[in-house]
C-alpha positions in Angstrom: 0.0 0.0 0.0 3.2 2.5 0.5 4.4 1.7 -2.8 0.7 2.6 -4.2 0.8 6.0 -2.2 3.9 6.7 -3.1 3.3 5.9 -7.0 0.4 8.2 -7.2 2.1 11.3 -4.7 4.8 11.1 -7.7 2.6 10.8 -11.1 0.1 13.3 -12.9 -3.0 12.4 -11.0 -5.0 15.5 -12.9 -3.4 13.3 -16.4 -5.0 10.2 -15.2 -8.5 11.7 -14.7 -8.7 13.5 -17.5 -8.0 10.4 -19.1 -10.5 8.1 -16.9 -13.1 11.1 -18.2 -12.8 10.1 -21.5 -12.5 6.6 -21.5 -16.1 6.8 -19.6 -17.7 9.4 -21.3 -16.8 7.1 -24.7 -18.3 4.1 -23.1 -22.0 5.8 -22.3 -22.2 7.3 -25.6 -21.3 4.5 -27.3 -24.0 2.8 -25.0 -26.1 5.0 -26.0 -25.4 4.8 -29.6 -26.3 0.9 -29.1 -29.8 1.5 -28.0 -30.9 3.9 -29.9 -29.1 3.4 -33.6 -27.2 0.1 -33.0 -28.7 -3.3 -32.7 -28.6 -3.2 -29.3 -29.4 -6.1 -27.5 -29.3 -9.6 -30.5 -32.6 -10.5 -30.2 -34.6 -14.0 -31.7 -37.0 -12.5 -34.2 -39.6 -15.2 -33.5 -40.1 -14.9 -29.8 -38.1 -11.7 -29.2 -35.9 -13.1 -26.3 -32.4 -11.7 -25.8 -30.1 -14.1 -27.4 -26.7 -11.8 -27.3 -25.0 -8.4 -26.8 -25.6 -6.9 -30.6 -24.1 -3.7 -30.4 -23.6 -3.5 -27.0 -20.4 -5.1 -27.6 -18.7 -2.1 -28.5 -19.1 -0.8 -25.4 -17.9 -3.5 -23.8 -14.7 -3.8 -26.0 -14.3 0.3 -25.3 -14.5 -0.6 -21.2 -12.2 -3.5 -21.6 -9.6 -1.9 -23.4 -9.5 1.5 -21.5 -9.1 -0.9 -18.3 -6.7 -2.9 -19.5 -5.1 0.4 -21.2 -4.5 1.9 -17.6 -2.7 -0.9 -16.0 -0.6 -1.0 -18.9 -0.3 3.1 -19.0 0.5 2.8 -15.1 3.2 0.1 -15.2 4.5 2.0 -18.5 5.2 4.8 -16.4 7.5 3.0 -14.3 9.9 2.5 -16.9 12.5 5.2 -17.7 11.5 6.4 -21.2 15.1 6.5 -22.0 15.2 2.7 -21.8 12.6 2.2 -24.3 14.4 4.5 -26.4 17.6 2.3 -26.2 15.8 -0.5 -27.3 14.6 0.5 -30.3 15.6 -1.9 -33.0 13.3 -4.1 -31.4 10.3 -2.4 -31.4 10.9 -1.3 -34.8 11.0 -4.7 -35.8 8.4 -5.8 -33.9 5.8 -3.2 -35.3 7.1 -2.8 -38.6 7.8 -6.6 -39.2 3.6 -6.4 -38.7 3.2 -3.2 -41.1 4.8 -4.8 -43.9 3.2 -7.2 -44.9 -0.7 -5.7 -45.3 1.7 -4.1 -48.2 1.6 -6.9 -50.3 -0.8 -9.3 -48.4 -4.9 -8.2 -48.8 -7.5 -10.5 -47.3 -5.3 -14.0 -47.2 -6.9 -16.2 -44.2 -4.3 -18.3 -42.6 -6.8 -20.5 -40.2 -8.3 -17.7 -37.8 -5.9 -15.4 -39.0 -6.9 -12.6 -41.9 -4.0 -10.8 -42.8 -4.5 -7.1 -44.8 -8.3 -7.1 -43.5 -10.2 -4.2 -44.9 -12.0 -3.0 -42.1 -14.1 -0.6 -44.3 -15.2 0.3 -47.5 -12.6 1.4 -48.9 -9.5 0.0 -50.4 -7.7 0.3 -46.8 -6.2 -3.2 -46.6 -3.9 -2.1 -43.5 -5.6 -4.1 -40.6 -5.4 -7.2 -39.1 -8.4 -10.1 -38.2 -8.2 -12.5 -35.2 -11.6 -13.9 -35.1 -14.0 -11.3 -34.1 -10.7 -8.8 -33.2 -9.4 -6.4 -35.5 -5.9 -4.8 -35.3 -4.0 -2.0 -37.1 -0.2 -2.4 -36.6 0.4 1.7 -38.0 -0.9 2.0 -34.3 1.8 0.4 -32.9 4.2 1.3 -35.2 3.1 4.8 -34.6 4.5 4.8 -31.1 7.8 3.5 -32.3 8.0 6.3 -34.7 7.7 8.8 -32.4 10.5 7.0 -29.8 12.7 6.6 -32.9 12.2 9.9 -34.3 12.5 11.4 -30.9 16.2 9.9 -30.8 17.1 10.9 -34.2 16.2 14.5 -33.7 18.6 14.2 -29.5 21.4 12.8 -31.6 21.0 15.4 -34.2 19.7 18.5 -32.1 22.9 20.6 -32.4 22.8 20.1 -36.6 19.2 19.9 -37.6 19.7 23.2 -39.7 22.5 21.8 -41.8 21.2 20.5 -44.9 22.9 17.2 -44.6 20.8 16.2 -41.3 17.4 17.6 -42.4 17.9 15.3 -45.5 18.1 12.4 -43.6 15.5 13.7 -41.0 12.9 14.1 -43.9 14.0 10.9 -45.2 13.6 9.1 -41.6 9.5 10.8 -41.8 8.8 9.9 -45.3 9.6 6.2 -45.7 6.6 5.5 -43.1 4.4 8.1 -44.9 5.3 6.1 -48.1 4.1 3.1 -46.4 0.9 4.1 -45.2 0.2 5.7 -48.6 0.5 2.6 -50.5 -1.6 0.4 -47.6 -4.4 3.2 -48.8 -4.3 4.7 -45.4 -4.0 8.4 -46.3 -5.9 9.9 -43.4 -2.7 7.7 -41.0 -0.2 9.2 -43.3 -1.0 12.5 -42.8 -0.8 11.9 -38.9 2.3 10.6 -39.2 3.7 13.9 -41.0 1.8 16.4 -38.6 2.9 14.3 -35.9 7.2 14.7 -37.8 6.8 18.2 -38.4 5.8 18.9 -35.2 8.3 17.1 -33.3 11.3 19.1 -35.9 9.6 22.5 -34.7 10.0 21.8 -31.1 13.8 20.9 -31.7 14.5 24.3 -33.3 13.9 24.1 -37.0 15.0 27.3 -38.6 12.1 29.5 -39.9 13.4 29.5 -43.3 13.1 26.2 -43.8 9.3 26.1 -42.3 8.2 29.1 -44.6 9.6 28.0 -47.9 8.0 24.5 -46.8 4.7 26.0 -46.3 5.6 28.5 -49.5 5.8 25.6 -51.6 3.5 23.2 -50.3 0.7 25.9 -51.1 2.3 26.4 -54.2 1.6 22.3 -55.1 -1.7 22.4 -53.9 -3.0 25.6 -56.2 -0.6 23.2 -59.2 -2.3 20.2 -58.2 -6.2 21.9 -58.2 -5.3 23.7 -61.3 -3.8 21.1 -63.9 -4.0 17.8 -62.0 -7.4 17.8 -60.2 -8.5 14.3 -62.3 -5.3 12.7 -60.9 -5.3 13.6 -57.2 -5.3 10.3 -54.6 -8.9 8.2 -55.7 -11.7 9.7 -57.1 -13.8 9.2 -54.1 -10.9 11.3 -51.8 -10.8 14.0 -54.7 -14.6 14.2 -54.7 -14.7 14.2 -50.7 -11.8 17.7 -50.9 -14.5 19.4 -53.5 -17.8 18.4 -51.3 -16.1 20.8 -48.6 -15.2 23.6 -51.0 -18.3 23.4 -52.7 -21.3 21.3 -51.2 -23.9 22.5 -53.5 -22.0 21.1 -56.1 -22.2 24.8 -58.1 -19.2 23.9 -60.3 -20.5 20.6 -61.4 -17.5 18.5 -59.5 -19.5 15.4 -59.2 -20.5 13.6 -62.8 -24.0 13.0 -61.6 -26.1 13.4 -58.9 -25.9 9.9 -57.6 -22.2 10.6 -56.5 -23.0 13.9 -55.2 -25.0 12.9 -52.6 -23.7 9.8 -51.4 -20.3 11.9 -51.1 -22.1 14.5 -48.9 -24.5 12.6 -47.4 -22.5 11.2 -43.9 -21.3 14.6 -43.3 -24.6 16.1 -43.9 -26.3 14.2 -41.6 -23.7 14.8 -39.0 -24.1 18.6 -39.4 -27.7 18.0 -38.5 -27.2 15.9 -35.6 -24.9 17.9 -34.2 -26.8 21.0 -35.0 -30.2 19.1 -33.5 -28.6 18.7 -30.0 -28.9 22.4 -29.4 -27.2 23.7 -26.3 -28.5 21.0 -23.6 -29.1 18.1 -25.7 -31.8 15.4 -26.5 -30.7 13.1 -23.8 -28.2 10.2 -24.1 -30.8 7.6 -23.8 -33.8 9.5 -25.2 -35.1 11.8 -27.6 -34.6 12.5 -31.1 -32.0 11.4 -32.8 -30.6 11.6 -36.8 -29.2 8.7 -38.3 -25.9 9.4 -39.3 -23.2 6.2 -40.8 -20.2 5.1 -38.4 -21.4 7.2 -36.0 -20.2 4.7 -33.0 -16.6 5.5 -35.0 -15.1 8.4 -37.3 -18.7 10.3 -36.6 -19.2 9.8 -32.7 -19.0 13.3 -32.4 -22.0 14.0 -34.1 -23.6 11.2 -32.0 -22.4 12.9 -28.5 -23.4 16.9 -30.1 -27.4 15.5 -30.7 -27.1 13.7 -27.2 -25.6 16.1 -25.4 -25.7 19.1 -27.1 -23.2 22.0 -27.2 -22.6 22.4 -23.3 -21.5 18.5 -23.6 -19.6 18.3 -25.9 -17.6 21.8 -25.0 -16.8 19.8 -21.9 -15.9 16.4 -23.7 -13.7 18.5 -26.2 -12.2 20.5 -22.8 -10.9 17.7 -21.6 -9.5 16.5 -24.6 -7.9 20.0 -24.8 -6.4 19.6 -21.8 -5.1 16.4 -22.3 -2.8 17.8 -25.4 -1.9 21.0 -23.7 -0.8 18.8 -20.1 1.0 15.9 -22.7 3.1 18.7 -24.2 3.5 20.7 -20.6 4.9 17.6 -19.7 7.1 17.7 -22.8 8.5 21.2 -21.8 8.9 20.2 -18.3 11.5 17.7 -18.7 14.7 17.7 -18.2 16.6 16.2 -21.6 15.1 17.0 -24.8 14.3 13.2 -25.7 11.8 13.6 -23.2 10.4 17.1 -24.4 10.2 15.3 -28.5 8.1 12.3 -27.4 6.1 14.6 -25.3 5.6 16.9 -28.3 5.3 13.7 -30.8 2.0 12.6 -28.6 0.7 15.9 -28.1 1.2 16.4 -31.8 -0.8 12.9 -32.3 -3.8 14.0 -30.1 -4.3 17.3 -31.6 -4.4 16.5 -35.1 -6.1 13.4 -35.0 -9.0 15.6 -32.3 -8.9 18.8 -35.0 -8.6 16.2 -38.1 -12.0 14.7 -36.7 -13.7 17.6 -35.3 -13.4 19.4 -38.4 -14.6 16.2 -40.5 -17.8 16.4 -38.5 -18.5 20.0 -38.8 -18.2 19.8 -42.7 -14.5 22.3 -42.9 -12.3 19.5 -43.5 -12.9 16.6 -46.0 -13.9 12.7 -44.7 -10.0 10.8 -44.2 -11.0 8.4 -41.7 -9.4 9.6 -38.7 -11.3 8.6 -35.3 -11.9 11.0 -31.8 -9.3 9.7 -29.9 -10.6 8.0 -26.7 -14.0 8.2 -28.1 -14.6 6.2 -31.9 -15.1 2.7 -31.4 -12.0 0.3 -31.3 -10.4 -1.4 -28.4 -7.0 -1.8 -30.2 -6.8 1.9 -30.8 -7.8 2.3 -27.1 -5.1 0.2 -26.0 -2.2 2.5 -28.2 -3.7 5.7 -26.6 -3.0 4.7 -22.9 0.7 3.5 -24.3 1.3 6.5 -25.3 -0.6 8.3 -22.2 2.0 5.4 -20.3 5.0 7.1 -22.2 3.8 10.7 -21.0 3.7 9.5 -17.2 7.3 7.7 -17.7 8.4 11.6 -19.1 6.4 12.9 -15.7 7.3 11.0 -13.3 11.3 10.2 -14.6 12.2 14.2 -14.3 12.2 16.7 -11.5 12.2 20.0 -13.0 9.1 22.7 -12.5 7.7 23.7 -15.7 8.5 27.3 -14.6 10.9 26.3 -11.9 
């Protein structure tokens, strides 16, 4: 009991609860979400008995996995970060040897075992299939790129300006991009470089290099929209980037109006759920509700604005807000700069996966698939969020300094 007391006098007990919020808060909507738009209860449709958990299940796999994702958060955080740095050739092997290959692999069943699963719609083959589990290794191997990165940019922290070092920097970030691009996982990829350019600002990238980036990254975009608009990514991504620009389809985008509204028609209906919740809600278990697809996933947020209306969810993205602004606190409080890049690598992670899906859901930003983290339904993803939240605590509780001490 001395070792518990002293454990949780030493960690960021404000970090946990925020985080314990969440996790619960995901759980009743997706509850929630069960009874009134999943399944629900499986049912016999002769004599109506109960004869399984239908959609309740997702619940259940959310509560699982966020319990099982604080133990493994809490023992994390007894391990010195730098140690798991040191390591790293096997965890790049480990999560890579599992990346590589849904490359080249797509739906091949090896007994219970599907290997490339598509998990969607879409030509996504990146996931794996254990029986009724599903698994997405760019998870995992997430975490090892921000732990690898984070070392690359220590060793390098003195040189990052010189030309010879940002080369290999850029290289180090694109090769997993590259990956994830050619899995069909764009809305990962572009994680994975907002979580690399962050983690190069916070270790001093000259300004010059970030403007002429920006400079000509805007100058590709207007290029690619001008001359090259019939060859950008898939048609359905292309057509997804126009229904944001323009949704009344003005400028004849779409080829006919079949396409147009099936392109708009999830993120219409999440407007209108969201918008339909007004300030208070309709109630989590009752009321009114819009129909809107994956709304247990990518769209919970439109599920949680009609239940819970604008109060709610002001609170539900408050304390997501706080999580990213205590992980990169965390980041500045520490005492070596290894520390301070996974910090900012995480931190990075949660706010452009939160602003990614936030924006997908009030129409500014086109659909890529990215889920509310905590929140979208998905026990493995659960399970790589309290890693990382584990990694935050090792950063916390492994360094002494005051953030303004």
């Amino acid at each position: 009991m001395e070792s518990i007391r002293q454990y949780f006098k030493r960690t960021d007990k404000i970090y946990l609860l925020l985080c314990i919020f969440s996790s619960t808060m995901a759980v009743v909507a997706l509850a929630s979400w069960a009874a009134k738009q999943g399944n629900g209860f499986a049912t016999d449709e002769i004599t109506g008995a109960i004869t399984g958990i239908g959609d309740y299940r997702r619940a259940l796999v959310q509560a699982a996995a966020a319990g099982l994702g604080i133990v493994i958060a809490l023992l994390l955080s007894c391990i010195d970060y730098r140690s798991l740095v040191k390591v790293w050739p096997v965890h790049v092997a480990l999560t890579w040897g599992l990346v590589l290959p849904t490359l080249f692999i797509r739906n091949v069943a090896i007994g219970p075992l599907t290997i490339g699963f598509n998990a969607g719609d879409t030509d996504n083959y990146s996931w794996y299939k254990l029986g009724g589990f599903t698994f997405q290794p760019t998870e995992l191997a997430k975490i090892s790129f921000i732990l690898t990165f984070a070392m690359h940019l220590n060793n390098v922290r003195s040189r990052i300006n010189e030309p010879k070092e940002l080369v290999k920097l850029l290289l180090h970030l694109a090769v997993p991009i590259l990956i994830i691009h050619i899995q069909g996982d764009d809305g990962t990829a572009i994680i994975y470089a907002i979580i690399g350019c962050c983690m190069m600002f916070a270790a001093g990238l000259s300004w010059k290099y970030i403007i002429g980036a920006i400079s000509a990254a805007a100058v590709a975009v207007a290029a690619a929209f001008a001359f090259f608009s019939d060859k950008i990514g898939k048609g359905y991504q292309w057509y997804r980037i126009l229904a944001v620009i323009d949704p009344e389809n003005s400028t004849g985008w779409a080829p006919n109006e079949a396409t147009w509204k099936n392109i708009i028609y999830q993120q219409q209906r999440g407007e209108i759920a969201i918008g339909s919740g007004g300030i208070f809600g309709n109630g989590l278990f009752s009321g009114r509700y819009y129909s809107v697809p994956n709304a247990h996933n990518d769209f919970i947020l439109s599920w949680l604005g009609n239940a819970i209306g604008f109060v709610g969810l002001c609170i539900v993205l408050g304390a997501l807000l706080a999580l990213v602004i205590k992980t990169f606190a965390t980041g500045a409080r520490s005492e070596d700069l290894l520390g301070s890049y996974i910090c900012t690598g995480i931190g990075g992670a949660l706010m452009a996966q939160i602003a990614v899906n936030v924006g997908m859901n009030l129409r500014v930003l086109p659909v890529i698939g990215v889920t509310l983290p905590f929140y979208s339904a998905g026990g493995s993803s659960v399970l790589m969020l309290y890693i990382c939240v584990g990694l935050v605590l090792s950063v916390y509780m492994h360094n002494t300094k005051s953030l303004f001490g």
